[in-house]
N, CA, C and O atoms as CSV, one atom per row, in Angstrom:
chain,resi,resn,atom,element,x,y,z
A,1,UNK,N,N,52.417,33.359,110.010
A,1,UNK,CA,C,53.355,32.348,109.541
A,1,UNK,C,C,54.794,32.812,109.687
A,1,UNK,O,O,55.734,32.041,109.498
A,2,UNK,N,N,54.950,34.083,110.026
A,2,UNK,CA,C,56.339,34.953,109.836
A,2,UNK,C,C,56.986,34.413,111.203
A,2,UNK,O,O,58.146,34.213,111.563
A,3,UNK,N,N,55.642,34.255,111.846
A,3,UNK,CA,C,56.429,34.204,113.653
A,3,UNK,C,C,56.967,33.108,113.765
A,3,UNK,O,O,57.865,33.049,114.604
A,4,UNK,N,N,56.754,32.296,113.261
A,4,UNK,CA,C,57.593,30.577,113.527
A,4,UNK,C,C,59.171,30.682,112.734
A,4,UNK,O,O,60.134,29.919,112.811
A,5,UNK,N,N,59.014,31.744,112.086
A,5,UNK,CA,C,60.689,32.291,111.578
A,5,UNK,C,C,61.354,32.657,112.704
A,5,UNK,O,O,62.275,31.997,113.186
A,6,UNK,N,N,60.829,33.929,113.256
A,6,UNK,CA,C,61.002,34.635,114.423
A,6,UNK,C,C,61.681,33.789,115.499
A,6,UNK,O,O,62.800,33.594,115.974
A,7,UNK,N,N,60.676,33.474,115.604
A,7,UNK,CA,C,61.317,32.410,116.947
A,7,UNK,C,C,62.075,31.261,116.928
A,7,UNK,O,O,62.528,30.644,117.892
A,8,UNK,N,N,62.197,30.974,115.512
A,8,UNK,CA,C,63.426,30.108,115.225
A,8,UNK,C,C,64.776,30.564,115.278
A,8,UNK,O,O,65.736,30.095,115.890
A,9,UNK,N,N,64.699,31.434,114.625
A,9,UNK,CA,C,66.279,32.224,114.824
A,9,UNK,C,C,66.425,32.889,116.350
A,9,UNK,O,O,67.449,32.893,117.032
A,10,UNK,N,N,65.343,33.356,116.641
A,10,UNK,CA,C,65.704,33.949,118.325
A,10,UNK,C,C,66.039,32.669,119.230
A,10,UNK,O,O,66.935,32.498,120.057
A,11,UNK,N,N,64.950,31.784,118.764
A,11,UNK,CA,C,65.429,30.436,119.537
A,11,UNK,C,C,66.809,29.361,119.640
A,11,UNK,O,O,67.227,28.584,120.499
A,12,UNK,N,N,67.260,29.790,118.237
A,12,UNK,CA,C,68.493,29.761,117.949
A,12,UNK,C,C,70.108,30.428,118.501
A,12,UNK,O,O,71.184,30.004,118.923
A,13,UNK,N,N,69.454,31.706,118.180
A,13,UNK,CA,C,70.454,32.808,119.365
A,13,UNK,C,C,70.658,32.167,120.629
A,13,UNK,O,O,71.641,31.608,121.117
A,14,UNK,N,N,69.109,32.452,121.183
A,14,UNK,CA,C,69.648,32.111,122.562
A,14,UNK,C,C,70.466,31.347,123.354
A,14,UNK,O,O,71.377,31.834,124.024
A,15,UNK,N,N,70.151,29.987,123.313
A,15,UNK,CA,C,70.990,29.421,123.714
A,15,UNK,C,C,72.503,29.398,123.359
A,15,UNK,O,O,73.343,29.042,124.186
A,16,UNK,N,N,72.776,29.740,122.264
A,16,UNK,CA,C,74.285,30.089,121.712
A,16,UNK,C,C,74.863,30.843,122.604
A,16,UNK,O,O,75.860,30.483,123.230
A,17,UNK,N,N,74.205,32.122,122.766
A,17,UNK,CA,C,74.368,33.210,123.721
A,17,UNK,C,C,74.451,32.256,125.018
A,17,UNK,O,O,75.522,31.740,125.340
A,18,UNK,N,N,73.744,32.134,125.449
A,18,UNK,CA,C,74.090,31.090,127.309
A,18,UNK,C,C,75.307,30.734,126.969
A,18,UNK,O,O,76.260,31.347,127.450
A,19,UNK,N,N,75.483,29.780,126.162
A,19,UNK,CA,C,76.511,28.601,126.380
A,19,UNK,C,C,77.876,29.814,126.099
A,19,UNK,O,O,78.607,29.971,127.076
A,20,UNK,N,N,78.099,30.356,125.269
A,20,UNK,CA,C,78.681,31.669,125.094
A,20,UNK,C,C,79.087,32.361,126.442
A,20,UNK,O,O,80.294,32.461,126.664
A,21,UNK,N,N,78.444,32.714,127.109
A,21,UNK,CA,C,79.396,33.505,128.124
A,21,UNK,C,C,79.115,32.485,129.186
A,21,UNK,O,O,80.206,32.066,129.574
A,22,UNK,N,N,78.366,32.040,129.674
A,22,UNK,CA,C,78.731,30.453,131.116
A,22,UNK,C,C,79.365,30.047,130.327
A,22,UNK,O,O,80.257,30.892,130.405
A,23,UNK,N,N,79.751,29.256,129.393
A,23,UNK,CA,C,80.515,28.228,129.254
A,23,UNK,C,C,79.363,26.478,129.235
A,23,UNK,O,O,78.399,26.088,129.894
A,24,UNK,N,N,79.972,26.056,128.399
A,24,UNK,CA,C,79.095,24.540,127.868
A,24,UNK,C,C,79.229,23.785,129.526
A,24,UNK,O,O,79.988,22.959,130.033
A,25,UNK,N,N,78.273,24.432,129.903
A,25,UNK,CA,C,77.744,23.431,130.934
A,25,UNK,C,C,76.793,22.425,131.347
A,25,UNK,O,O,75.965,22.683,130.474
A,26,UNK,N,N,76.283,21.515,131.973
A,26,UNK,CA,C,74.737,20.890,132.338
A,26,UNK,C,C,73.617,21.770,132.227
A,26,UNK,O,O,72.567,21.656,131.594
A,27,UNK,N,N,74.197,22.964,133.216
A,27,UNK,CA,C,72.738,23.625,133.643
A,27,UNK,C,C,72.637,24.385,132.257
A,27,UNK,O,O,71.662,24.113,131.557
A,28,UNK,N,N,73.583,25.341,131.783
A,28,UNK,CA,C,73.291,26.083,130.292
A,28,UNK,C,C,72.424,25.040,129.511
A,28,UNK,O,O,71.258,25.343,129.259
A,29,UNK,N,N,72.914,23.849,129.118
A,29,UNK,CA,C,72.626,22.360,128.355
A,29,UNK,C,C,71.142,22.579,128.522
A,29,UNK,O,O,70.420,22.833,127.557
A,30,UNK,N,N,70.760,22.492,129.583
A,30,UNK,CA,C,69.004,22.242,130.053
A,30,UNK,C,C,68.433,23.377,130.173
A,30,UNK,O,O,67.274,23.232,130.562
A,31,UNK,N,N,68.829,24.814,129.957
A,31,UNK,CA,C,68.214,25.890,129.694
A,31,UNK,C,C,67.965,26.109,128.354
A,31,UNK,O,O,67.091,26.889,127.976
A,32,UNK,N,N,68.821,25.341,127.452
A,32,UNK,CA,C,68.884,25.588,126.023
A,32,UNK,C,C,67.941,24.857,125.198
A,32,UNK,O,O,67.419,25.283,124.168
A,33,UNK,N,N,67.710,23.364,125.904
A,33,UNK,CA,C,67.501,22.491,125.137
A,33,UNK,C,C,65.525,22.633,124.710
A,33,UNK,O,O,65.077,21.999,123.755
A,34,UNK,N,N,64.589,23.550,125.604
A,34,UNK,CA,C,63.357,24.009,125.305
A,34,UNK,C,C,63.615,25.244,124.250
A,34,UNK,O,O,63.023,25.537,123.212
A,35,UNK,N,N,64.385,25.664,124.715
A,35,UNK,CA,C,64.952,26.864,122.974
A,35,UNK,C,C,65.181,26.237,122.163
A,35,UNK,O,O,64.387,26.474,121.253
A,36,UNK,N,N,66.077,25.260,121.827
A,36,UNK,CA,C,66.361,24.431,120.606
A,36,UNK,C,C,65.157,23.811,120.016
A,36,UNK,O,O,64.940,23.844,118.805
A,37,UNK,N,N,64.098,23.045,121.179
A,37,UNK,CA,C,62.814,22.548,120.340
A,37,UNK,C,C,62.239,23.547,119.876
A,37,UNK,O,O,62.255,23.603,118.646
A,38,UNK,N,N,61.705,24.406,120.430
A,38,UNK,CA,C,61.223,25.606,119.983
A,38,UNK,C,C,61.469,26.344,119.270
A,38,UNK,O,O,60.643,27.107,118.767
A,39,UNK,N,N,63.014,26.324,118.953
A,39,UNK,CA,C,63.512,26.482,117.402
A,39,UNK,C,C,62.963,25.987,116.381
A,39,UNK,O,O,62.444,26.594,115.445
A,40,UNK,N,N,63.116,24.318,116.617
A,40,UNK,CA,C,63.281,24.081,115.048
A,40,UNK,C,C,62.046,23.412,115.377
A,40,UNK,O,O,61.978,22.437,114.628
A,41,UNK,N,N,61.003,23.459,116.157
A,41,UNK,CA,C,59.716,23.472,115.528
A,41,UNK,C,C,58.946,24.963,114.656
A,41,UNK,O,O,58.422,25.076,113.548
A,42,UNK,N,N,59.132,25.676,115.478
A,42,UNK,CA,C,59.407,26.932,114.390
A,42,UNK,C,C,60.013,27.052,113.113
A,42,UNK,O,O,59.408,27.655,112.226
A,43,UNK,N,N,61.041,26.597,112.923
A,43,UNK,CA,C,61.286,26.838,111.565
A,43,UNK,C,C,60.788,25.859,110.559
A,43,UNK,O,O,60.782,26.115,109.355
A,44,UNK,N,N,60.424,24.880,111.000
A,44,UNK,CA,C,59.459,23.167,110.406
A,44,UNK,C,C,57.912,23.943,109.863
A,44,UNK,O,O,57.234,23.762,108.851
A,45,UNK,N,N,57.765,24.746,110.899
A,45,UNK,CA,C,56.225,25.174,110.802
A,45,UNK,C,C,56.158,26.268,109.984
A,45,UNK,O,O,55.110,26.384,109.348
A,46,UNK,N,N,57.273,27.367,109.788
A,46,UNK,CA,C,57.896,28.435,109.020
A,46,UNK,C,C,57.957,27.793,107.643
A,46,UNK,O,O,57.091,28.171,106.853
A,47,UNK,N,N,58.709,27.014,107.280
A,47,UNK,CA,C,58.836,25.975,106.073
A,47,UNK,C,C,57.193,25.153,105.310
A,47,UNK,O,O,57.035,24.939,104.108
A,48,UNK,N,N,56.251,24.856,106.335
A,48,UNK,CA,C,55.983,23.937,106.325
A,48,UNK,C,C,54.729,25.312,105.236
A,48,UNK,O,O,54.260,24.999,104.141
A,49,UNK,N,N,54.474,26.633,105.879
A,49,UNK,CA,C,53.544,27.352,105.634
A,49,UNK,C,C,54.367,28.107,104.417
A,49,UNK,O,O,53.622,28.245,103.447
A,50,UNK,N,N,55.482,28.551,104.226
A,50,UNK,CA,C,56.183,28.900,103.401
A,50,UNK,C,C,55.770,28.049,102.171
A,50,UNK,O,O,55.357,28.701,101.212
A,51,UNK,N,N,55.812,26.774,102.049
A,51,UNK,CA,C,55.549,25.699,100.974
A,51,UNK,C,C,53.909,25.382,100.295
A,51,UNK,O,O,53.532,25.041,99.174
A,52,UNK,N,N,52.993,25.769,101.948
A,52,UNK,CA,C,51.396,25.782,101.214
A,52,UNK,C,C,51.143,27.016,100.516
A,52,UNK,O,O,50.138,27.091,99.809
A,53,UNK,N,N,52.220,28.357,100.665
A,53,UNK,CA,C,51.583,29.363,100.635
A,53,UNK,C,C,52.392,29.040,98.544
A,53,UNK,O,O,51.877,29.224,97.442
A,54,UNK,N,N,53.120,28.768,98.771
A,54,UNK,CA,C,53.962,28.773,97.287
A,54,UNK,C,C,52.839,27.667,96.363
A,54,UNK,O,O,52.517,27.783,95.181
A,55,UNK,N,N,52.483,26.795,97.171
A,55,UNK,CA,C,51.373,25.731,95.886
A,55,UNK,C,C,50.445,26.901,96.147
A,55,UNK,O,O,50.708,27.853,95.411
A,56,UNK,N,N,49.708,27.051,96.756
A,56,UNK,CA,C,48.639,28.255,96.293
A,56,UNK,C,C,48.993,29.240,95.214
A,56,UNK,O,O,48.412,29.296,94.130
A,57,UNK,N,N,49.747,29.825,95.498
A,57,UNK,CA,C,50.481,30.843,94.348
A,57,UNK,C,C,50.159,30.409,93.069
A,57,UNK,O,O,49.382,30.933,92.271
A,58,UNK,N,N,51.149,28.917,92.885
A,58,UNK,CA,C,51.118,28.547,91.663
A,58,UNK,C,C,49.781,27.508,91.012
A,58,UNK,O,O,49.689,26.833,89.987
A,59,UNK,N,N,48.882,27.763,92.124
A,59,UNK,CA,C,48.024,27.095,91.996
A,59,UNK,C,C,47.130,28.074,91.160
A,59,UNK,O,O,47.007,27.906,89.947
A,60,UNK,N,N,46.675,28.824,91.644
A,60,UNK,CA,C,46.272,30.163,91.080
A,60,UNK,C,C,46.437,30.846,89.913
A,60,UNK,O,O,45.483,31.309,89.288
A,61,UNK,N,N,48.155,30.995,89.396
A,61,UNK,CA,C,48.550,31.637,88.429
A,61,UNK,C,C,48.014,30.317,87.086
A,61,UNK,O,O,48.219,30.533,85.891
């Protein structure tokens, strides 16, 4: 569940980084934009397991 963190924030970086030294271009734009989904489906799925794992917890206690 840790890895959909992971790759949210790396997925995040990256493209920052492109657009960062090319410059906000088309082609950077369309290298970024499978990092960006892949971001923030990662962090949706990071969240999403973060939240079952917390009702269990308190399900328990």
């Amino acid at each position: 569940m840790f890895i959909g963190c992971i790759f949210g924030s790396v997925a995040g970086i990256f493209p920052s980084n492109l657009i960062m030294f090319y410059g906000f271009t088309t082609e950077t734009f369309s290298m970024s934009i499978p990092f960006i989904v892949v971001g923030v489906v990662g962090v949706v799925v990071c969240f999403h397991f973060a939240h079952k794992a917390e009702n269990v917890q308190s399900e328990t206690s």
